[in-house]
C-alpha positions in Angstrom: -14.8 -21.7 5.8 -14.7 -17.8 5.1 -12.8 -17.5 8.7 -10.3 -19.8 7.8 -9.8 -18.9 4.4 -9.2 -14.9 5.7 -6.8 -15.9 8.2 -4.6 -18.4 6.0 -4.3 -15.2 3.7 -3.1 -13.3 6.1 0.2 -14.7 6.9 1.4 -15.2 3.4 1.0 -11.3 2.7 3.1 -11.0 6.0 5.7 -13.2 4.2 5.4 -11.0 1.5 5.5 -7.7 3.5 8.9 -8.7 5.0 10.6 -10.1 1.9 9.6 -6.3 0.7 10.7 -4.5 3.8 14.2 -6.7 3.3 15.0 -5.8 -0.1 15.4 -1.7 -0.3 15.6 -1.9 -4.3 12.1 -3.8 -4.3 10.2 -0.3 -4.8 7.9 -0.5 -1.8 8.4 2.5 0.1 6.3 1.6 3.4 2.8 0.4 4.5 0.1 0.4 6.9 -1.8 -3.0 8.2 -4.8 -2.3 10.0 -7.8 -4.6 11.0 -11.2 -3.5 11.3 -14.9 -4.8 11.1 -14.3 -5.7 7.5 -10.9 -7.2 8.2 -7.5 -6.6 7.6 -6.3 -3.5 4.9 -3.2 -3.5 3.6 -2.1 0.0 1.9 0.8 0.3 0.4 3.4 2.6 -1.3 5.5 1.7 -4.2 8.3 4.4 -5.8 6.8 3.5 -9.4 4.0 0.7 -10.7 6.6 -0.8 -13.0 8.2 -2.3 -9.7 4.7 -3.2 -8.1 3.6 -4.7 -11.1 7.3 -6.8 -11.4 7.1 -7.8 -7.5 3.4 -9.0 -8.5 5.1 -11.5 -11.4 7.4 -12.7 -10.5 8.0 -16.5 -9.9 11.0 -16.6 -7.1 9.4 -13.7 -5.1 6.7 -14.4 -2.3 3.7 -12.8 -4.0 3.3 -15.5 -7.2 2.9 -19.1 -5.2 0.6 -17.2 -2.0 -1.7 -15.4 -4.6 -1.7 -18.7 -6.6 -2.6 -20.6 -3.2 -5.3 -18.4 -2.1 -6.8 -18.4 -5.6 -6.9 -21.9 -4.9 -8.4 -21.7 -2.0 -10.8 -19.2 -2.4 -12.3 -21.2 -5.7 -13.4 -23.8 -3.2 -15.7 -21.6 -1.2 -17.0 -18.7 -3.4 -17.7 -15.2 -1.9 -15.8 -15.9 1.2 -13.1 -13.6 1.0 -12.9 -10.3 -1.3 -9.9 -8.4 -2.6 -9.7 -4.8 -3.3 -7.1 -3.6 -5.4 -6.6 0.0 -7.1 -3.4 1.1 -8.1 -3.2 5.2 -8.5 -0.4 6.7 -10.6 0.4 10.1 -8.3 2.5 12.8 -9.7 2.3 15.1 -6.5 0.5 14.7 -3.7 0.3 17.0 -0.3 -1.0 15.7 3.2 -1.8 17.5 6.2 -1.4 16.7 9.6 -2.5 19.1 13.1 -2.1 17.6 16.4 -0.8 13.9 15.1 2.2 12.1 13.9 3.0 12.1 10.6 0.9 8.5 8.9 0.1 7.9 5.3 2.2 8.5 2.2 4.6 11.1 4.0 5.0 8.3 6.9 6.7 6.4 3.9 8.7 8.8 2.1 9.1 11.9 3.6 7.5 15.5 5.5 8.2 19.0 5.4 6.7 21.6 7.9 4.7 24.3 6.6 6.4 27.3 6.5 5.2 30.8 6.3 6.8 30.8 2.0 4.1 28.2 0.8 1.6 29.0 3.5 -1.5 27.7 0.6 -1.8 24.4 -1.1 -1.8 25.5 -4.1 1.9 27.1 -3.5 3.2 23.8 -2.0 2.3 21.8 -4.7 3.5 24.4 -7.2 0.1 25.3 -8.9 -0.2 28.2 -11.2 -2.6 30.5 -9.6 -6.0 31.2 -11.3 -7.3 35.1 -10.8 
């Protein structure tokens, strides 16, 4: 049961991926699907939580009748599947990449080189300086 109530998940967040993708206003900015020993991630990247949270509610989208299904599902064989959910609220963020594309939260919205004016984090991200 736990196989077959993983994999019947699966295609409904596809649906729900590519209704996203589709619609530029929805808020989602990009994500990454990966599957590994403990099955299939799903990170994604939302332009504000007010959209993630609306997408989430709302009854003509492709989130409300899957997640209502799987809840369905799941009830009738306990402990079979787990969600993981956090939601983070990020005012400025800075990744680094050497020797590998560009991935992650820059992947969905955007990258700029390091230059030799903003050399240290704390510059690119527009810290004040401690001494």
């Amino acid at each position: 049961m736990a196989a077959r109530s993983l994999v019947t998940g699966v295609p409904g967040h596809a649906r729900m991926l590519a209704e996203l993708s589709k619609d530029k206003d929805s808020g989602l900015l990009g994500y990454r699907l990966t599957f590994g020993a403990g099955g299939p991630l799903v990170v994604q990247y939302w332009n504000s939580h007010e959209k993630l949270y609306g997408y989430a509610s709302d009854l003509n989208a492709a989130h409300r009748p899957a997640w209502t299904a799987f809840n369905r599902r799941v009830r009738k064989a306990p402990g079979a599947v787990g969600i993981w959910h956090e939601t983070y609220l990020v005012e400025r963020a800075e990744s680094i990449y050497s020797g590998m594309p560009v991935s992650g939260l820059a992947a969905a919205t955007s990258s700029v080189p390091v230059a030799r004016r903003g050399e240290r984090a704390a510059e690119r991200l527009g810290a004040r300086q401690l001494n």
